[in-house]
Steps between C-alpha positions, in 0.01 A plus 500: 500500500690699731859517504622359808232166410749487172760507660386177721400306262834554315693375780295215565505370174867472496452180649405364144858592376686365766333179461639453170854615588492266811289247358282433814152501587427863682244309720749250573743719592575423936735638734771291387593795259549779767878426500557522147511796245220777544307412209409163672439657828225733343316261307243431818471809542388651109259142527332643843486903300291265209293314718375810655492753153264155393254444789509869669575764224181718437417368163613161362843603301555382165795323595622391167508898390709614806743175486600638118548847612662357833731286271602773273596749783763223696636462174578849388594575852836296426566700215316610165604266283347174720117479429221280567283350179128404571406171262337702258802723480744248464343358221548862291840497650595143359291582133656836466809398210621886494562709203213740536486848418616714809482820586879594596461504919720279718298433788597370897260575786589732761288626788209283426492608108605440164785759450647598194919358542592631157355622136639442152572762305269591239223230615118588512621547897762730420258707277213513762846650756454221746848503707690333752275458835133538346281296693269320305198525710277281250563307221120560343244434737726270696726649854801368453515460864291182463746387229813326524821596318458216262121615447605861425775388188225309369217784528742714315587300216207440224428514116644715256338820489255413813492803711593525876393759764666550815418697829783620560692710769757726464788645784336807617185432355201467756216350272581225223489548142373281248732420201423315207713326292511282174682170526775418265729245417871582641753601330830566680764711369837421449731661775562843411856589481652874495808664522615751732824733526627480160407080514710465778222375732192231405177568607318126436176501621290172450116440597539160582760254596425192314722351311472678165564812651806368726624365210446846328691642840771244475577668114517822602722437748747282265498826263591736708887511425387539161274842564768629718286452802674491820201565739153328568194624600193225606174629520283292694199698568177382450634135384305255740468175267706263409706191595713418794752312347566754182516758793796310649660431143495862396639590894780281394570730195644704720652333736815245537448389823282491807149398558214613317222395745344258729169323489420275820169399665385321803479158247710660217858408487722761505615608187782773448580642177866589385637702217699305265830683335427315182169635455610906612488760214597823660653448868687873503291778326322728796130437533234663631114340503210738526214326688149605664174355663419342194860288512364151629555127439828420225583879489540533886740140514713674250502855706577341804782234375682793324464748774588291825813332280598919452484431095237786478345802676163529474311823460115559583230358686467203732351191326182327512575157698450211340705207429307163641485165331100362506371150479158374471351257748170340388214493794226183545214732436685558134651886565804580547799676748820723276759516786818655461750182602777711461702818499760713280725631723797777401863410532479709862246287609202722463163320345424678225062424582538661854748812423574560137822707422544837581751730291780667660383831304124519544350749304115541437293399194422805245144434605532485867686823506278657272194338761654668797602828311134519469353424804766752666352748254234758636189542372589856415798403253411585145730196355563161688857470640607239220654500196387698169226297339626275195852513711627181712772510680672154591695581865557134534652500134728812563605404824624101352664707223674754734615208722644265175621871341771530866625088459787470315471277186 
């Protein structure tokens, strides 16, 4: 079908949406709506796109087939985390009680795709050096442009020791590669704590920011007298999952006072989170938080609360952008709309979903450098312009530690 006929019947069958938001009858719909909001003033005109795509298109369209992929696309075009469910995929959705094996990948979509927010160390994903802004172009033999968010999670999860491939592209990479992986049951480490500068500065670096591992930040942090600590360094790279609310309880470690965040909607009361004194651990030692494109979700609310209340610098990359609260609205036909209802915003105002948090020191990824050293490179070099092989060098790292190193304790 060519592309501009796609594009068509997409717009026309936004009329099916917008009947369920507004809750009229599109062939009802009269001039009495022209002087309201644009959605209602439109509605004659996707029903008059539909008649004709019915009666005059050259071939008789499989409506129901362009609606889904209609209904998917004004979804994801509000952001990637709001997705359209067909019947049949709502009912996996709603059966689906978690705990599968997985294969270490945070996933969002971004231009269209699954992309790869964030990998755990030492996963199957980490093994098969998936990183940071892989698009998955295919989960199997499924495009995971015809799949929503929700869809995607599920596709990747499975049984222990089922195997998964993926078609997957890589920055710089023209053609994908397939990658195949075996599923395993998760296990997350514990956050990984080391000393710097004769143990004057703590590196803590967790995976996750649940509560057992904000509980495992929360004793660090009450040790530190004890170690002779006076400095902390929070490395938030790559940590995309976890909760909200332990997010804002281990910002609060840190801080005495101020807000934390903001989460409003259109129908979503606004909410605004404050640090309580009584539940602040360290509220003087310097800080410095390493982020990068894999920082999203819980790790980006706690980026952004310490750096726009000046607790922290942060050192890095730019984050991913996410930080949206979803609910599910059932449809007649039995599937089902995800909309984000609301959004996280940072004490500044900024949302974290539309602009994520950008460092005041940016400084590029090991593997992004080491991508551009080697496109720079000409074909005639003998060696690529990176590092020694078996040799990683952490500029993000050294440049937090040079930073903390110059603050006086």
């Amino acid at each position: 079908m060519p592309k501009l006929s796609k594009i068509v019947l997409l717009v026309a069958s936004v009329v099916l949406v917008l009947t369920v938001f507004l809750g009229v009858n599109s062939s009802g719909v009269s001039a009495a709506t022209s002087g309201e909001d644009g959605a209602y003033r439109q509605i004659n005109v996707y029903s008059e796109v539909l008649r004709h795509i019915q009666t005059d298109y050259v071939v008789e369209p499989n409506i129901g087939a362009v609606t889904n992929g209609a209904l998917r696309g004004l979804l994801e075009s509000l952001d990637a985390d709001s997705s359209y469910l067909t019947p049949e995929e709502y009912k996996l959705y709603k059966s689906d009680k978690g705990g599968k094996a997985q294969v270490g990948i945070n996933v969002s979509k971004r231009y269209g795709y699954a992309t790869v927010v964030s990998v755990v160390p030492g996963s199957p994903a980490d093994k098969a050096n998936l990183n940071d802004g892989d698009i998955i172009e295919a989960i199997g033999s499924q495009d995971t442009r015809e799949l929503s968010l929700a869809m995607i999670q599920l596709l990747l999860a499975g049984q222990p020791g089922s195997e998964l491939t993926l078609s997957v592209v890589r920055p710089r990479k023209a053609n994908p590669e397939k990658v195949s992986m075996t599923r395993l049951v998760p296990i997350v480490p514990p956050v990984s704590e080391t000393m710097y500068e004769n143990s004057t500065i703590l590196y803590l670096k967790p995976v996750i920011l649940d509560h057992e591992h904000v509980q495992q930040i929360e004793a660090k942090l009450k040790a530190m007298p004890k170690a002779g600590n006076k400095k902390v360094l929070l490395d938030l790279r790559d940590v995309a999952a976890g909760d909200m609310a332990e997010a804002t309880r281990m910002a609060n470690f840190l801080l005495n006072t101020g807000t934390i965040a903001v989460l409003e909607g259109q129908k979503v009361q606004k909410q605004t989170f404050l640090a309580d004194a009584n539940k602040a651990i360290n509220v003087t030692a310097p800080v410095v938080v390493l982020t990068n494109r894999g920082t999203a979700g819980p790790a980006e609310l706690v980026a952004a609360a310490l750096l726009d209340n000046k607790r922290a610098e942060l050192v890095g990359e730019k984050t991913f952008g996410d930080g949206a609260q979803q609910k599910t609205f059932d449809l007649p036909d039995g599937g089902a709309l995800i909309l984000s209802v609301a959004k996280y915003e940072s004490p500044l105002g900024k949302k974290l979903q539309d602009e994520g948090v950008t460092p005041g020191t940016l400084v590029a990824s090991s593997v992004e450098a080491a991508a551009a050293a080697d496109d720079d490179a000409s074909p005639a070099d003998s060696q690529p312009a990176t590092v020694k092989p078996g040799v990683s060098v952490d500029e993000q790292l050294s440049k937090a530690l040079e930073i903390l190193k110059a603050k006086a304790a």
